[in-house]
N, C-alpha and C positions, 0 to 999 in steps of 0.2 A: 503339439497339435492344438489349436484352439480349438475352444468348448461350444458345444451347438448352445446355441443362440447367445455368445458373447458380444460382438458385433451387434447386434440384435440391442440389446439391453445399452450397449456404450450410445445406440444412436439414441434412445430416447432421452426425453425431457430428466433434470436431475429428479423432480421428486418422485416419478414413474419409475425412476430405475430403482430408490430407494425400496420402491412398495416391495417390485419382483424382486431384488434382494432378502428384503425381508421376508417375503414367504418363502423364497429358497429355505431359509434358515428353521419355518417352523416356526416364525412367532407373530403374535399378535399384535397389533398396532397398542394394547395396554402394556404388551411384556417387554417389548420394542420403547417405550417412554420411558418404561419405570427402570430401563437398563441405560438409558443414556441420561436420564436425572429430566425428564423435561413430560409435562400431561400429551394425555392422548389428545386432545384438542389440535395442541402443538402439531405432533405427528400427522396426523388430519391433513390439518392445514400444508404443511412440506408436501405430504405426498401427491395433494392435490393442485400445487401449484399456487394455493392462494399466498403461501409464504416463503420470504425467498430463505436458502443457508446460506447465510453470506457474514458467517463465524468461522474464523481457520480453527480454534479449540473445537466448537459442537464437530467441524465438518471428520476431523481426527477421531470424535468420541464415536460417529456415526461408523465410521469406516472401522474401526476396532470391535462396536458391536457386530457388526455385521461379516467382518474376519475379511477385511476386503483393504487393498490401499485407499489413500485420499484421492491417487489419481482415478481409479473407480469410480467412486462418488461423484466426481468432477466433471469424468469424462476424458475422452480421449486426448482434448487440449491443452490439459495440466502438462503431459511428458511430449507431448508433440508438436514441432513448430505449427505456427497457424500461416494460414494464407498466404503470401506473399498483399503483404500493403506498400506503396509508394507512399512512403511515409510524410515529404516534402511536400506532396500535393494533398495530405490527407491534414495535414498541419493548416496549408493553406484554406481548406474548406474549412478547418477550425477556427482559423481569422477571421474569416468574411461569419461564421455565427456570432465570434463575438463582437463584431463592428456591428451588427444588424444593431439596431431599437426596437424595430417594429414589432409586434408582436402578434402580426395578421398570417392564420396558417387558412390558406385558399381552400374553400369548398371540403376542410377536414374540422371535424367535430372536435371543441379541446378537451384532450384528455382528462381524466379525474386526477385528483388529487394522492386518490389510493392506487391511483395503475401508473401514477409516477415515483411514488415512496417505491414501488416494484421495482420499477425499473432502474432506479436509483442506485436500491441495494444491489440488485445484478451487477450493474456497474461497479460499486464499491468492489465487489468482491472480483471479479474481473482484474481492478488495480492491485489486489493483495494477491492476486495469485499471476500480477505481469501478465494480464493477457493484453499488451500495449495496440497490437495494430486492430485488435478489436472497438478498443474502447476506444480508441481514435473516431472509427469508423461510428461510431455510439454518440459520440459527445456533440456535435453538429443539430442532430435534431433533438437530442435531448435537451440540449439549452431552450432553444427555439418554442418547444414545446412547454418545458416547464416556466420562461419566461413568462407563454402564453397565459396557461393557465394562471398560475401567479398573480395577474396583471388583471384578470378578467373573473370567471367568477367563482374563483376558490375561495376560502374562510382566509382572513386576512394573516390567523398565525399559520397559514403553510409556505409563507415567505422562504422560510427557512431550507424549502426543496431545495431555491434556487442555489441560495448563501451553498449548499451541497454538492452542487453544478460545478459552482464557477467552483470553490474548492479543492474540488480535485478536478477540475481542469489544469487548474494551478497546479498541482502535483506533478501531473502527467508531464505538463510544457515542459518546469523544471528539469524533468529528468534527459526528455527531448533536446536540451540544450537551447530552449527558446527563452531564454529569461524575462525578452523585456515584454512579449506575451504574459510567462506564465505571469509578472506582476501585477501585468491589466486584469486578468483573472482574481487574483488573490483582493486585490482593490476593492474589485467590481466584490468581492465574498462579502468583505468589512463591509462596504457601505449597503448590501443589500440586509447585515446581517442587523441594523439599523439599531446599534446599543443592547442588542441583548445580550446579556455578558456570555453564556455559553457559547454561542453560533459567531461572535467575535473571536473570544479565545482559538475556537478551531480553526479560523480563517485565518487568524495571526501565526500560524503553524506557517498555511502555505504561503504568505508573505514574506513571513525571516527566510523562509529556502529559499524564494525567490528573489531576495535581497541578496544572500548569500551569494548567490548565483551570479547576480550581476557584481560582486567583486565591493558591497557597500556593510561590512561586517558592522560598523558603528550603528546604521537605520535598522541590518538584521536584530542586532541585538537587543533596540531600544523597543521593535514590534514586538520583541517577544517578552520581554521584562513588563512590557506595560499593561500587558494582556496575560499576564499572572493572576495579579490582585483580581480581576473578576471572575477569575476561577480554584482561585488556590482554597481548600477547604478549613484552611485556618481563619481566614478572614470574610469567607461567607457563610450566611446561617442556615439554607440547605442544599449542601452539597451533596448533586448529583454522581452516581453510583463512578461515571466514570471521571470526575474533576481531579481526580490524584493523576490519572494517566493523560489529560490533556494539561495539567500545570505542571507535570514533568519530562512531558515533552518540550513545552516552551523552556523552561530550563536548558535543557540538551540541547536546545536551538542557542542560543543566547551564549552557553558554553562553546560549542562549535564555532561561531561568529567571535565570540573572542578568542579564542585559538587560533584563529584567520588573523585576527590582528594581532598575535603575538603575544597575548597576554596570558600568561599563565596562571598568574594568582585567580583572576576573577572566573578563567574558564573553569578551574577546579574549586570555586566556591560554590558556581552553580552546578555543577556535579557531584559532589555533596549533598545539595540540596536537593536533587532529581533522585540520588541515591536513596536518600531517608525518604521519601517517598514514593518509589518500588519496594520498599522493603515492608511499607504500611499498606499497598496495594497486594503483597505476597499474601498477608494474614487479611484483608477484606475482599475476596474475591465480588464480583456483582453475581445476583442470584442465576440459575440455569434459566430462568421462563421471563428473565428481561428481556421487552420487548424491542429496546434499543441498541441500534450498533456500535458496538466497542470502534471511538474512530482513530484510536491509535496502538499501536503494537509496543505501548508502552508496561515495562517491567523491569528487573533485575537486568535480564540478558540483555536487552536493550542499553540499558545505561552502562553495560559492559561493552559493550560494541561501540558505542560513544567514545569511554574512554580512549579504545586504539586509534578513533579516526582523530579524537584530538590529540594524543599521544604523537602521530605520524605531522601533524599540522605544525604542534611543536617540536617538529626536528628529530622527535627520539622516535624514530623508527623499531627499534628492538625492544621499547619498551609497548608499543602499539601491537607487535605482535605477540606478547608475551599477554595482551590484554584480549588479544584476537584469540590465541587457543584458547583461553581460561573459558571464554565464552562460548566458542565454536563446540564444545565439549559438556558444555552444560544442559541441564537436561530442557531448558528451554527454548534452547536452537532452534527445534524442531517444534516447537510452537508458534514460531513465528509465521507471518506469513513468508509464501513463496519469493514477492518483491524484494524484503528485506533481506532475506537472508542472502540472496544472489546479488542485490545491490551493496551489500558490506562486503563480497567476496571481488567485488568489482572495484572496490574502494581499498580492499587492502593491499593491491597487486603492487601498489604504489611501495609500501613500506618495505617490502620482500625487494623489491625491486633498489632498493635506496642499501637494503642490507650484503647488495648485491649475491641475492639470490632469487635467479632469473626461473630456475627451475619450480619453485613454492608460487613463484608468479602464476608460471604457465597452470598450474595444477589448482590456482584459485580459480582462474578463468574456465577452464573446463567445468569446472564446477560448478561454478554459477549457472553456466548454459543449459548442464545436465538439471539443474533446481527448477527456473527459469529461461527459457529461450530466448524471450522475448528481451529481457536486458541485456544481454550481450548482442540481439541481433538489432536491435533498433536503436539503440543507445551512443550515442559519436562519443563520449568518453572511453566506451567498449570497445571499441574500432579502432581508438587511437591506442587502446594499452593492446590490443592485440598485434597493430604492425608493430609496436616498439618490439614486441616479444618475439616475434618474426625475426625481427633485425639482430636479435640477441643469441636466441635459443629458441630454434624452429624444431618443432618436434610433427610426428605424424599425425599427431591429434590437432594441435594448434593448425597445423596448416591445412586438414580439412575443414575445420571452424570456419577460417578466415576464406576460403571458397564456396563453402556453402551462402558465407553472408555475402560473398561479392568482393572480398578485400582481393589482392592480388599480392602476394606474395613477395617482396624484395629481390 
C-alpha cells in the first residue's frame, strides 16, 4: 500500500521534497549538513531551489542520510520512462537552434547569467541520469537563450555558459547517432571556448566522441592528445580541483580512438597514463562545498570500463569482459552516473555477443533499461543490439522491451 502523501512528496520540486524528508527524519537543516559533510548555507540553498544537485556522489549521500533511494531524491523519472518524445523531430528542432545566428528572443526579457548556470546544471544532470527525451526537449531554447544572453549583456567571462551548451549538445547528438550534428556542436564548444585551456579541454571531450563517431579515429585522437597539455596538472601551475579527471578522460578518448584503428601499443600507453591518474584522483578527492561541477565521471572504475570497450575493439572479446566484471563489481559502479553505467552495459552486449553468449547479452540490455530507460529507448545503437538479440535468443523480457520501444519482433 502506498504511504499517504508519497505521491504527494514525488510531485514536488527536488529541493521541497528534500526539506519534507528531512523533517520526516527529525533533523535540522545544521544536523542535515554536518551529516552529508556540506554548511547549512549549502542546504538552504537546495532546499530552496536557489541551488541545483546535480552531483550523482552528493545525490547518493543525500539519499542515504535521509534512508531513501537516489530515485527518491530524483523523483519519479529516475526509474520510470518519460513521455513518449518523437525524437527525429525533436532532433530536428535541435538543428534549426543550431543553424540560428541570431540571437533576437521576441518581446522576452534575456535571462540572467545566474538562472542560466541553473538551468544549465538541471540539464547537466538530466544527461547523467539519461533523461535523453527531456533534455532534447530543453536544449533548443537553451542554446537560443544562453547565445542570447552571452552576446548581449552578460559579463564577458560567462561565455563559457554557451562552450556548456553546445558541449553537451555534443554529447547528446553523439549518442543519438547524429554525428556530423553532434561535431558542428563540439566545434561551435572549441571555438566559443575561445583558448581558455579549461573550457577547451572539455569541449575536446565532445569532439573526439564525435570524431569517433563519424568513423575518423586518427582527428579523434589528435583532439584529444592536444587538448591534454592544457589541462594535464603536470604541466600547468594551477591545476584545477577537477584537471586529473578531464586529462584522463581525453586520454580514454585517444585510447579508445586507437583501439578503432587497431593499435594496440599506443591505446594501452594512454590507459596507463589515464590509469596513474585515477589512481592520484582516488587519494585527492575535490572538497564537499565545491561550487563547481564534476564534468566527468572520471576514476578508477571508469578507466576499467575503458579498458573492456578497448579490449572488445581489439578483437579480445573475453578479455573485455573479464575487464567488464572486474569493474561492474567494484564498489564504484554505483557511483557512476545513471548514463554511463547503462551505456557500458549497452556497449558490452557486443563482446558477450562475439563470445557467443547471446544470453549475458540479453541480461546486459535488460539492465541497462532497468538503470536508464532512456538509453535503450532512444538510442539506434540499442535498437539495433535488441533485434540482433531477437533474432538470437528472444526471451519474455527482451521481447516486451522491444514492443514497449516500438521494435517489432522478427
Amino acid at each position: 500500500m502506498t504511504a499517504p502523501g508519497r505521491h504527494r512528496i514525488a510531485e514536488l520540486p527536488i529541493g521541497r521534497r528534500i526539506a519534507q524528508l528531512r523533517a520526516r527524519r527529525g533533523l535540522t537543516q545544521q544536523v542535515f549538513a554536518d551529516r552529508i559533510g556540506k554548511s547549512h548555507s549549502w542546504v538552504d540553498k537546495v532546499e530552496r531551489g536557489i541551488r541545483s544537485l546535480d552531483r550523482i556522489s552528493i545525490i547518493h549521500t543525500v539519499a542515504a542520510v535521509l534512508g531513501v533511494t537516489p530515485e527518491t531524491i530524483l523523483g519519479p523519472a529516475t526509474s520510470q520512462p518519460e513521455p513518449t518524445t518523437n525524437v527525429t523531430a525533436a532532433v530536428e528542432h535541435l538543428r534549426a537552434a543550431l543553424a540560428r545566428y541570431d540571437t533576437v528572443i521576441p518581446d522576452r526579457p534575456s535571462p540572467s547569467a545566474e538562472d542560466l548556470h541553473r538551468r544549465i546544471q538541471y540539464a547537466q544532470t538530466a544527461y547523467q541520469h539519461a533523461h535523453h527525451p527531456q533534455l532534447l526537449r530543453m536544449l533548443p531554447d537553451l542554446l537560443t537563450h544562453t547565445r542570447h544572453t552571452t552576446t548581449s549583456n552578460a559579463p564577458p567571462d560567462t561565455t563559457y555558459l554557451l562552450t556548456r551548451v553546445y558541449r553537451l549538445t555534443a554529447h547528446l547528438l553523439t549518442k543519438l547517432d547524429e554525428p556530423h550534428l553532434a561535431w558542428l556542436a563540439a566545434d561551435r564548444a572549441i571555438a566559443t571556448a575561445a583558448g581558455h585551456p579549461r573550457h577547451t579541454a572539455t569541449a575536446a571531450i565532445a569532439l573526439a566522441q564525435a570524431l569517433r563517431a563519424l568513423h575518423r579515429p586518427t582527428l579523434a585522437t589528435q583532439a584529444a592528445l592536444t587538448a591534454v597539455p592544457l589541462i594535464d596538472p603536470a604541466t600547468t601551475n594551477h591545476p584545477a580541483p577537477d584537471d586529473h579527471a578531464i586529462a584522463g578522460t581525453l586520454l580514454i578518448e585517444a585510447a579508445l580512438a586507437a583501439a578503432t584503428s587497431n593499435d594496440p601499443t599506443t591505446a594501452h600507453q594512454h590507459t596507463d597514463r589515464a590509469d596513474k591518474l585515477a589512481a592520484t584522483i582516488s587519494h585527492h578527492q575535490r572538497r564537499p562545498d565545491d561550487s563547481d561541477t564534476s564534468t566527468t565521471a572520471f576514476g578508477p572504475t571508469a578507466v576499467a570500463l575503458a579498458q573492456a570497450h578497448i579490449a572488445a575493439a581489439l578483437g579480445n572479446p573475453h578479455h573485455a569482459i573479464t575487464h567488464h566484471q572486474h569493474a561492474t563489481t567494484s564498489h564504484g559502479w554505483r557511483e557512476l552516473p545513471a548514463e554511463h553505467r547503462a551505456a557500458h552495459l549497452i556497449d558490452i552486449t557486443s563482446a558477450y555477443l562475439d563470445t557467443g553468449n547471446p544470453t549475458a547479452a540479453t541480461r546486459a540490455i535488460i539492465a541497462a533499461d532497468q538503470i536508464a530507460p532512456a538509453e535503450t529507448r532512444t538510442r539506434p545503437t540499442a535498437h539495433t543490439i535488441i533485434t540482433t538479440l531477437l533474432r538470437t535468443s528472444p526471451t519474455p523480457d527482451l521481447t516486451r522491451l522491444a514492443t514497449t520501444i516500438g521494435l517489432t519482433p522478427p
